[in-house]
Structures are given as structure tokens and as C-alpha cells.
N, C-alpha and C positions, 0 to 999 in steps of 0.2 A: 702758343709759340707760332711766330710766323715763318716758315722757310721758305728762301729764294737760292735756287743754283743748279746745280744739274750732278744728279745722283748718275752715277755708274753703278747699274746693277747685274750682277751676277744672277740670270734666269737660271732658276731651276728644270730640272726635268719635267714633264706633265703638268706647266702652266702656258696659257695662253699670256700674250703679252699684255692685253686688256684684263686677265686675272691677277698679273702683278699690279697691273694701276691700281686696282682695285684695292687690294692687301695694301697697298701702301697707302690708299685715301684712310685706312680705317687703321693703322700704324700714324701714321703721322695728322692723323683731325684736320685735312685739309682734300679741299674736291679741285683745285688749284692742281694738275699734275694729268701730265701724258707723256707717253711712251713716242721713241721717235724712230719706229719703225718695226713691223710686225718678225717675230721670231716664231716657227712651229711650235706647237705643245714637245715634242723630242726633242728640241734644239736646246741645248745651254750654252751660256754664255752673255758677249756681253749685250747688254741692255742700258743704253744713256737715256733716264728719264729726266722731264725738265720738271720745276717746283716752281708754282709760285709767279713771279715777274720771270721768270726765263721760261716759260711754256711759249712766249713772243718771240722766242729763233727754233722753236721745234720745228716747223716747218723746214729752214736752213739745215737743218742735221739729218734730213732724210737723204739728204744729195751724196751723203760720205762714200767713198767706196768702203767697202767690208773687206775684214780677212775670215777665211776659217780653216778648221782643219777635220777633215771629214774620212770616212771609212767605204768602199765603193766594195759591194761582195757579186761575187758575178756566178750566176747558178740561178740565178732565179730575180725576176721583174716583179712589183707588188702594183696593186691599183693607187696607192697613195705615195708611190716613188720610194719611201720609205719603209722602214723594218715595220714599221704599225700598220699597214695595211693586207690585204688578203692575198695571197700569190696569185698570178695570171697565168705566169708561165717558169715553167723551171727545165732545167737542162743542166746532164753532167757534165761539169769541166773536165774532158781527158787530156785536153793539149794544156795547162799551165802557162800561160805566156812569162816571157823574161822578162826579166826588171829592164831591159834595153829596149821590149818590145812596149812596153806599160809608158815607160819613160819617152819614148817618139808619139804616142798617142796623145799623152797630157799635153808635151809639147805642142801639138796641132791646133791644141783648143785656145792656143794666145793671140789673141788679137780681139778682135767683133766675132761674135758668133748670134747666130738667129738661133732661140730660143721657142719652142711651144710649152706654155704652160702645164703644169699641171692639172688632171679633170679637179684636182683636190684642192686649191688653190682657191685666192681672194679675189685672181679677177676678175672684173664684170662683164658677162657678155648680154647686152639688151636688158641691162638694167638689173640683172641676176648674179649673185656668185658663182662661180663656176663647181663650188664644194655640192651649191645647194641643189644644181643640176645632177652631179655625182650621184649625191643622197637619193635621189628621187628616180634614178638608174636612165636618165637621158643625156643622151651624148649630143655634144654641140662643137661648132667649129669653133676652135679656139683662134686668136688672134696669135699670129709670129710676132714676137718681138726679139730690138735686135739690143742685148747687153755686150758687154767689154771684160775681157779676161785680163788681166794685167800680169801678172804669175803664176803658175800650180806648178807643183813638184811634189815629189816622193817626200814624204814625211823621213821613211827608213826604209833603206833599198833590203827591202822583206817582204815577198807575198809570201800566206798563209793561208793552208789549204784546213778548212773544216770538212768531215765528210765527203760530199759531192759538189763542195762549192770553193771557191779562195777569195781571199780579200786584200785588200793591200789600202795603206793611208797615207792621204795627200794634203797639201796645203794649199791654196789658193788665195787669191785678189781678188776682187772683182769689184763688178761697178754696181751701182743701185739696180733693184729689178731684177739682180740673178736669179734662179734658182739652181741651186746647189746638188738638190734631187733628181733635177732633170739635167745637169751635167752629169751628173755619175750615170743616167741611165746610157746616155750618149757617151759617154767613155767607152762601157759597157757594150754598145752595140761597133764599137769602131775594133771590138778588141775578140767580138763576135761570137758575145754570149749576150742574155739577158740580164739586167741585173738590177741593184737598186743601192739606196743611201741606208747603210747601216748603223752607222752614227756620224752627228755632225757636232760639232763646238763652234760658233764665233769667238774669235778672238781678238776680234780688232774690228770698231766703227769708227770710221774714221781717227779722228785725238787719242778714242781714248782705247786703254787694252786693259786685258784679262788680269792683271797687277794691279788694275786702279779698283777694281771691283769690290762693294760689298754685297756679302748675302744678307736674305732675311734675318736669321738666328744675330751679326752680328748688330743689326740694323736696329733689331728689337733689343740688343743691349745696347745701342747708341741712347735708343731713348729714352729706357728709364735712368742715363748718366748725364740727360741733357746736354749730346756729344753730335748728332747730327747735323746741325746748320755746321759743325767743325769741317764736316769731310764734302761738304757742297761744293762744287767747280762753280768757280764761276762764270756769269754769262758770256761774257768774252773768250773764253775758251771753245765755245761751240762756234765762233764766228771768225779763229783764225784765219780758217783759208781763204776771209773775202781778203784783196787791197784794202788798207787802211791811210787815213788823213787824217792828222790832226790840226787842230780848228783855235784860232786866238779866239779872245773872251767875245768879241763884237759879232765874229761868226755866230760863236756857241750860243749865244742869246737869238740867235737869228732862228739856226735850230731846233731849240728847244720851242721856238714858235709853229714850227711847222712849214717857217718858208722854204718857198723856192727859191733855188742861187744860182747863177753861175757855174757853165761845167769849170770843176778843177786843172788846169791845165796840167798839171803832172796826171791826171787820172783820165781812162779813154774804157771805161771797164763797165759791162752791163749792172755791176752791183760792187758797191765797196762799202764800209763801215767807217762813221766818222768820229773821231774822239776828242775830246776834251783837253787843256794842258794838264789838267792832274790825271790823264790814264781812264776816263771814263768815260766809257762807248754810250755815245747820243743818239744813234740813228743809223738805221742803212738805206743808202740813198741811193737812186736810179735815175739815168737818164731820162728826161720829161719826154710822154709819148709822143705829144704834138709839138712841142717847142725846141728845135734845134738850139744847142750851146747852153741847155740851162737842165737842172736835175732838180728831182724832186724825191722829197722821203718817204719812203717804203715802209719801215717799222721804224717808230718811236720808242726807244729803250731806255731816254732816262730822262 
């Protein structure tokens, strides 16, 4: 069986996202499939892999902003931002902040915020991971970067107090390149404890959400019902948010060759998708670097 589309997958807990590829090259007899964007091993949630001819917009679906809904416990800081790593530092919460006081702070964090990564994290610093630095217990300057909040709010106007610590859960937006872990530490310190991410869920990349999702267990009954190519999105759904144009037959041939054309005059857009009269996305096409008024194709998709 050949599939072509783009799986919404429901990550489990304690897999890395390159371990679902994986389970799913040897589920579905196919080395054709990648993951379009890395989730912690604690993270659940969703996961859009592509299959097939649509691994040619996985690139495009890194760009989505993310939603999630995550858990911020303030009493105590971990070296890996999260509940799986080893405490640094802990302190008893005696003052309890309000839900008015919790709620002005989230609010602060909307708009651009400058970010430091994680030491536990995948960025590269001189060629290294910054985990693999971690591991080997040397510390390096991290790189600020600067991501976009778009919303966070109180899940349930409820902080909970566990022994000497509280927690409370929020929802967020955000743009590619958050981290999620080092917002809640940063909450955390605005709110003037230490603290860390106790649990996180994604729940929305970009299109797709937590409702579209399948698990393993139902994935492994798709295939022995020969039901999987049924539940595949297809390519075109990873590629709404470019502009779109569609193209008479003498274009599309043109297209499908590779040339370059003419800018679109309805279109002035660093990247749009160009379709066919029956509905079938041919290409995404960019403005030509060196030649003003004329565009050239970027990916070839049919």
C-alpha cells in the first residue's frame, strides 16, 4: 500500500517525535514520512506527520503558530524546565498569588517576548546541541531569541496549592520557536518564585487540532482494516494559509514544466500556491530572485 497525506498524530507521553516517525515507518512499510516539528518526550499532543508526496510541504508546516495548554507549579525550578528534570532550586510559596495577580502577569507576556533557551533543548550552539552540552555538565551562552505570544489565559480561575508548592493552568498561542517551559519559568519568576512546566498538551498546529487526532492503538486497527489512506488530510490542507491562484489549462502546462512566468498581478506575496481548474495544487511559487515582474517555482507538487 502506498500513502500519500498528512497524518494528525496524537503523541504519546515518553516518545520523542523522531520515535513516532519511526513506529510509524514500521506500522505503515513505508521510510517516506517526517514529523513537522519536534515535541518533548512529556509533551502530548498533536503531531501533523506528512506521508508520502506530502513530506514536499513539511517544510511549510513548521511556520504554523501552536496552541497549548500547559500547567506552571511555582515552588520549585528543574534543570530541564520541566517535571522530568532534577530540582535546582525550591522555595516555599507562603504568599499564594490571586487569580488577578496570576492573570496581569500572563497578560504581560503578549506580544514579542525575548526568549533564552533551554540548556536541554535542540539548539545549536557552534555546531552542538545545547542538551549535549547539558549532558556533559558545561554551560554555554545561549542565543536570545525573540518569539510572539499571541494569547495565554487561565484555563480555570483555580490555583492549587500541593504541599509547599501551587499550580495553576493556562492556554496559550504562540508563534514557531516558543518554548513553553521557559515561559512558565518566566511567569514564575514575574510572579516571584521559581518554578517550572508540570505538564504541557499541544493542542492545535496550526489547521489542525486535538479532534482531528489519531493514536497509535487506533492507527494499528486502521491498518489491519485497510482504513488508513481513509483518514489522510490532504496536501492542500497544510498549505492553506499561503494566497492561492488558479491557473487555465495553457498556464498549467506551463507549470507543470517548471517555467517561469510572469508576476500574477492580483498576487504581490513572497510565496503563494498555484492550482489547477479541477482543485489541484501544482506548485508554490516565489518571486524570481534576480529578475523583477516574473516568479519562479519553489516546490513542485503535482
Amino acid at each position: 500500500m502506498v500513502y500519500n497525506g498528512i497524518l494528525p498524530l496524537l503523541k504519546p507521553k515518553g516518545m520523542t517525535s523522531h520515535d513516532c516517525v519511526f513506529r510509524l515507518r514500521k506500522l505503515l512499510k513505508t521510510k517516506k514520512i517526517g514529523h513537522t516539528g519536534t515535541l518533548d518526550p512529556d509533551v502530548t499532543g498533536v503531531l501533523p506527520i506528512c506521508i508520502g508526496k506530502a513530506t514536499k510541504v513539511a517544510e511549510y508546516m513548521t511556520d504554523y503558530p501552536k496552541e497549548y495548554v500547559g500547567v506552571v507549579t511555582l515552588g520549585s525550578s528543574t534543570t530541564t524546565e520541566d517535571s522530568s528534570g532534577e530540582v535546582v532550586e525550591q522555595r516555599n510559596v507562603d504568599m499564594i498569588p490571586t487569580i488577578e495577580q496570576v492573570k496581569q502577569v500572563l497578560q504581560a507576556f503578549i506580544g514579542e517576548v525575548d526568549q533564552v533557551p533551554p540548556m536541554y533543548s535542540a539548539v545549536k550552539v557552534k555546531g552542538k546541541k545545547l542538551y549535549e552540552y547539558a549532558r556533559a555538565g558545561i554551560e554555554v551562552e545561549r542565543p536570545i531569541r525573540r518569539v510572539y505570544i499571541y494569547d495565554i489565559q487561565l484555563v480555570e480561575e483555580e490555583i492549587k496549592r500541593i504541599d509547599n508548592t501551587v499550580s495553576f493552568s493556562f492556554r496559550v498561542k504562540c508563534s514557531k520557536g516558543t518554548y513553553v517551559r521557559t515561559l512558565a519559568v518566566d511567569i514564575g519568576k514575574k510572579l516571584g518564585y521559581p518554578a517550572h512546566m508540570s505538564y504541557l498538551q499541544r493542542i492545535a498546529s496550526g489547521p489542525f487540532q486535538l479532534s482531528d487526532c489519531f493514536t497509535f492503538e487506533q492507527l494499528e486497527d486502521m491498518v489491519e482494516k485497510n482504513e488508513v489512506q481513509n483518514v489522510l488530510l490532504p496536501i492542500e490542507d497544510a498549505i492553506k494559509h499561503f494566497p492561492t491562484i488558479v491557473v487555465d489549462k495553457v498556464t498549467e502546462e506551463k507549470i507543470r514544466n517548471g517555467s517561469v512566468l510572469p508576476q500574477f498581478k492580483s498576487l504581490d506575496e513572497n510565496r503563494f500556491s498555484v492550482y489547477n481548474e479541477d482543485g489541484v495544487c501544482l506548485a508554490i511559487y516565489q518571486p524570481h530572485p534576480t529578475k523583477q515582474g516574473l516568479i519562479k517555482p519553489e516546490k513542485m507538487l503535482s
